[in-house]
C-alpha positions in Angstrom: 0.0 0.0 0.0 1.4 3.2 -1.2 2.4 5.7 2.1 1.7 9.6 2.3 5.0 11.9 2.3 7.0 11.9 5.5 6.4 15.8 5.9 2.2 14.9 6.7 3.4 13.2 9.8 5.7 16.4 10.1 2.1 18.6 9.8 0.0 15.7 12.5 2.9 16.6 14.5 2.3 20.1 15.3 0.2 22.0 18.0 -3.1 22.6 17.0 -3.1 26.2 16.4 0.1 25.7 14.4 -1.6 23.6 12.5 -5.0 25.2 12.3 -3.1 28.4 10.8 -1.9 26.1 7.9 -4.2 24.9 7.3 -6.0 28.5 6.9 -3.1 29.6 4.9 -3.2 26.2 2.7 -6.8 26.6 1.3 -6.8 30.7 1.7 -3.9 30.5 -1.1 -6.3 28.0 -3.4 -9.2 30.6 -2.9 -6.9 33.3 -3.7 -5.7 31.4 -6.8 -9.6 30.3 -7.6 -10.4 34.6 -6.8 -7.5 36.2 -9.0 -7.2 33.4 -11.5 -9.4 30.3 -12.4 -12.6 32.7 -12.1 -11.6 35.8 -14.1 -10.1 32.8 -16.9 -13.5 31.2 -17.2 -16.0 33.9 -16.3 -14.3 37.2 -17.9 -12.8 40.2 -15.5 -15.9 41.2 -15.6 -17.5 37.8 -14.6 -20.2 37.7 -17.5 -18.2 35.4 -19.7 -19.6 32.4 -18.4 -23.6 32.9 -18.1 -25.7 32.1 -15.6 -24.1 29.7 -13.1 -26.8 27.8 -11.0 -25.9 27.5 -6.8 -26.8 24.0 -7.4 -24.0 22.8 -8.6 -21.5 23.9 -6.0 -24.3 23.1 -3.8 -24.1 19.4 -4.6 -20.6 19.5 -4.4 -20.0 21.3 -1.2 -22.7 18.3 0.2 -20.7 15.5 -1.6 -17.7 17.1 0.4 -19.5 17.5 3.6 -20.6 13.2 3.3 -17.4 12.6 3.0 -15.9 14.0 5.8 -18.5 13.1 7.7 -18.3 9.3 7.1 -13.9 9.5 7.2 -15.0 11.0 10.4 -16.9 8.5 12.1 -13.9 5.7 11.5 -11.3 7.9 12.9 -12.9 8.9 16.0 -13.8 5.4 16.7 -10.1 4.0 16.2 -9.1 7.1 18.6 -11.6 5.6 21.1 -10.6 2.4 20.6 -7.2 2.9 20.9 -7.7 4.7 24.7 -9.6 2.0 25.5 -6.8 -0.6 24.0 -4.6 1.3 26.4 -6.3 1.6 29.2 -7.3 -2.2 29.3 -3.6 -3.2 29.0 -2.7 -1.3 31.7 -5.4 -2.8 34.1 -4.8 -6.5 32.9 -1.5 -5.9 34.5 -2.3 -4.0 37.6 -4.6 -6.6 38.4 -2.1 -9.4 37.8 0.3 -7.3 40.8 -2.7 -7.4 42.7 -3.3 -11.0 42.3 0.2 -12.1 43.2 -0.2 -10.0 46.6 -0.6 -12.8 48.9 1.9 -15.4 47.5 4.9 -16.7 49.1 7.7 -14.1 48.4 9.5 -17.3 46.4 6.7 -16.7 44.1 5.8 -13.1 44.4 9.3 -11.8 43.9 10.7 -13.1 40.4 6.9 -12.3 39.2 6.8 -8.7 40.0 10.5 -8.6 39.0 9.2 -9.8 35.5 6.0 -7.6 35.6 8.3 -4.3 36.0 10.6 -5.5 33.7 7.6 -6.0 31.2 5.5 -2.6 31.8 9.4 -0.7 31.4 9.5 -1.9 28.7 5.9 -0.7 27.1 6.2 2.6 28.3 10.2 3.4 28.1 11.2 1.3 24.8 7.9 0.4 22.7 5.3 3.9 23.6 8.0 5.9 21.9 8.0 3.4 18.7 4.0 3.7 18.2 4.1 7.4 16.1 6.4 6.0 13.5 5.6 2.0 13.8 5.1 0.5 9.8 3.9 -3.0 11.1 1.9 -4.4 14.0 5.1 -6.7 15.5 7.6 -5.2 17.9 10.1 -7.5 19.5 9.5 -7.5 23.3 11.8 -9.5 25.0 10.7 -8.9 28.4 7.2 -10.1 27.6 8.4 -13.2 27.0 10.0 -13.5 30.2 7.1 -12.9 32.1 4.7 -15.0 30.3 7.6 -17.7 31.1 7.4 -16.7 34.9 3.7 -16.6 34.7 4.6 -20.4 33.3 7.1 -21.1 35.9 4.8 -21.0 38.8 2.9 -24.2 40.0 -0.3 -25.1 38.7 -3.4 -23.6 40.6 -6.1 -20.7 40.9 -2.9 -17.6 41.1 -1.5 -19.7 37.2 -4.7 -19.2 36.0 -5.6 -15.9 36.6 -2.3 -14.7 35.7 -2.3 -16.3 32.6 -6.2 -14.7 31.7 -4.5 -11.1 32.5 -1.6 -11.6 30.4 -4.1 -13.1 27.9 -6.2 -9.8 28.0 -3.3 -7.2 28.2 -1.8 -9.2 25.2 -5.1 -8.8 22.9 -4.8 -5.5 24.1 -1.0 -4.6 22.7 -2.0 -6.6 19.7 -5.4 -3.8 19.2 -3.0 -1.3 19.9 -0.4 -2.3 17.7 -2.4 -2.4 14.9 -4.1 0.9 15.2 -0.7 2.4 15.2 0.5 0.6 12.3 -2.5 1.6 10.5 -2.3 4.3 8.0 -4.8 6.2 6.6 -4.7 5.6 2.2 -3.6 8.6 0.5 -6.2 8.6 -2.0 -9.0 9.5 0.9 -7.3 12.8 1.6 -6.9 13.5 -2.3 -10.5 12.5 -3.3 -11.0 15.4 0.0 -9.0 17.9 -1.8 -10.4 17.6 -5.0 -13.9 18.2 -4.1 -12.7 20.9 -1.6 -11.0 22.5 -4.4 -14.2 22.1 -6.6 -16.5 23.5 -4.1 -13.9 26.8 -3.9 -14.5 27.1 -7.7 -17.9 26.7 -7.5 -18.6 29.3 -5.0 -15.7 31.6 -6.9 -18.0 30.8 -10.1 -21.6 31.7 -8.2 -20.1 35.5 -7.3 -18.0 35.8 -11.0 -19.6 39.3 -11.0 -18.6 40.9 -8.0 -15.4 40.9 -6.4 -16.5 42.2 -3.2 -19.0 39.2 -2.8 -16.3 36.7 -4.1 -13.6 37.4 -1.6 -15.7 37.0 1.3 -17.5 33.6 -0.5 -14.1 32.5 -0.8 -12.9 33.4 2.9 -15.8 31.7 4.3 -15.4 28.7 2.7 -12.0 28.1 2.7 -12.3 28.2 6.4 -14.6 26.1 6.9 -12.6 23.5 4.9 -9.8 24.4 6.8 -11.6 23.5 10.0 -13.2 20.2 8.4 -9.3 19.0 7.8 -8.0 19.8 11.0 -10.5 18.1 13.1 -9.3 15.1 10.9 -5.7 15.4 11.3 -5.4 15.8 14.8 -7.6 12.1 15.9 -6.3 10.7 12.1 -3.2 9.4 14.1 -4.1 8.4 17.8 -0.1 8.1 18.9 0.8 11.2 16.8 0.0 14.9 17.4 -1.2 17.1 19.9 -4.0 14.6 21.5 -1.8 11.8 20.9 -2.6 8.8 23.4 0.0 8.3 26.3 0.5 5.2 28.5 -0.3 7.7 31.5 -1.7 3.9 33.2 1.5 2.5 32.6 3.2 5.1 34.1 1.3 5.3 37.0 1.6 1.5 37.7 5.5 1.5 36.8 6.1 4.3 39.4 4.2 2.5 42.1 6.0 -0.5 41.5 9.5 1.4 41.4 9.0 3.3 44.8 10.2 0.7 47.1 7.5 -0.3 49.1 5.3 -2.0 47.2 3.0 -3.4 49.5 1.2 0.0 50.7 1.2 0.9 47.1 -0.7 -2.6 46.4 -3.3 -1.6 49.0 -3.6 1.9 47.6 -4.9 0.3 44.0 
């Protein structure tokens, strides 16, 4: 599948009034090219060249635009929620397997938590950093291993199995959120966008060919809109990239707690 251009993630990357003010400068230079250019070329200076142009046909256009963002919408904001709640189930599969190894004999208890910091170190220090520029949904996790082989270790009984349902769950939640990051969006959904942003500029250019007065402000007010519609999709398009990017802000808690030394008031604190 063919990528965007490095330099989008460059644009996802900035702080949304950065962002909203290219935007704003992006489509304000197409309307001025549409104002100064494409109109007076098809419609005469004096905007008479053309005939009669009806408002319907930007009209449909401008509503064929709108759908679309609309329905790109809907998926994005979903795999943004999905992703937080990706996150936020890994990070309570593991806080509920320290929990659960609470009580047992500190043979057991130690080498397990050992492995479960080890682990959640791992996520947040060497893997969370990885997620805004993963290409695929497999990252090497050596640690991982070792604690689903200490989670193995142990003898069989009721503490095996529930450890071994929590690293199930906070594994099918990795995998949700590995995916999501490796996920791209295709490029030709934001060029289909452009095209019939750029059509319903010229339409609305075309509607007001006879006054220049009435054009400019057309223009302004559309290409701001558009502006507006883009960068409400840019800034969820990516949920581990940009301003609202997703942090392991779970993880973080739970590493911390389990890094300050005395871990059983912190157990009886979660």
């Amino acid at each position: 599948m063919k990528m965007l251009p490095g330099y989008f993630d460059q644009l996802l990357m900035l702080p949304l009034p950065l962002m909203a003010l290219f935007l704003i400068v992006y489509w304000g230079l197409f309307a001025l090219l549409v104002h100064r250019f494409l109109v007076p070329w098809i419609a005469g200076i004096e905007g008479r060249k053309l005939g009669r142009f009806e408002a319907e046909v930007p009209a449909q256009i401008g509503l064929a635009f709108g759908l679309l963002v609309s329905f790109i919408a809907i998926p994005v904001w979903e795999q943004h929620s999905l992703a937080e709640e990706a996150s936020r189930s890994e990070a309570a599969a593991y806080r509920e397997m320290l929990l659960s190894i609470e009580d047992s004999p500190p043979e057991t208890r130690e080498p397990l938590v050992a492995s479960l910091q080890e682990a959640v170190n791992f996520l947040v220090v060497t893997e969370w950093p990885q997620m805004a520029s993963l290409k695929a949904p497999r990252v090497s996790a050596p640690p991982l291993r070792n604690l689903r082989a200490a989670v193995r270790g142990i003898p069989e009984g009721s503490l095996r199995t529930d450890l071994h349902e929590f690293l199930r769950q906070a594994s099918d939640s990795r995998e949700t959120r590995l995916r999501i990051a490796a996920t791209r969006p295709p490029p030709a959904r934001w060029g289909i966008v452009g095209v019939l942003a750029i059509l319903t500029l010229l339409g609305v250019g075309l509607i007001h060919a006879e006054s220049r007065r009435a054009r400019r402000m057309a223009l302004g007010m559309v290409a701001i809109g558009i502006a507006c519609c883009f960068m409400i999709l840019f800034a969820y398009s990516r949920p581990y990239l940009g301003q609202y990017a997703i942090q392991p802000d779970d993880l973080c808690i739970l590493l911390a707690q389990m890094t300050d030394g005395d871990l059983s008031s912190h157990l009886s604190e979660l």
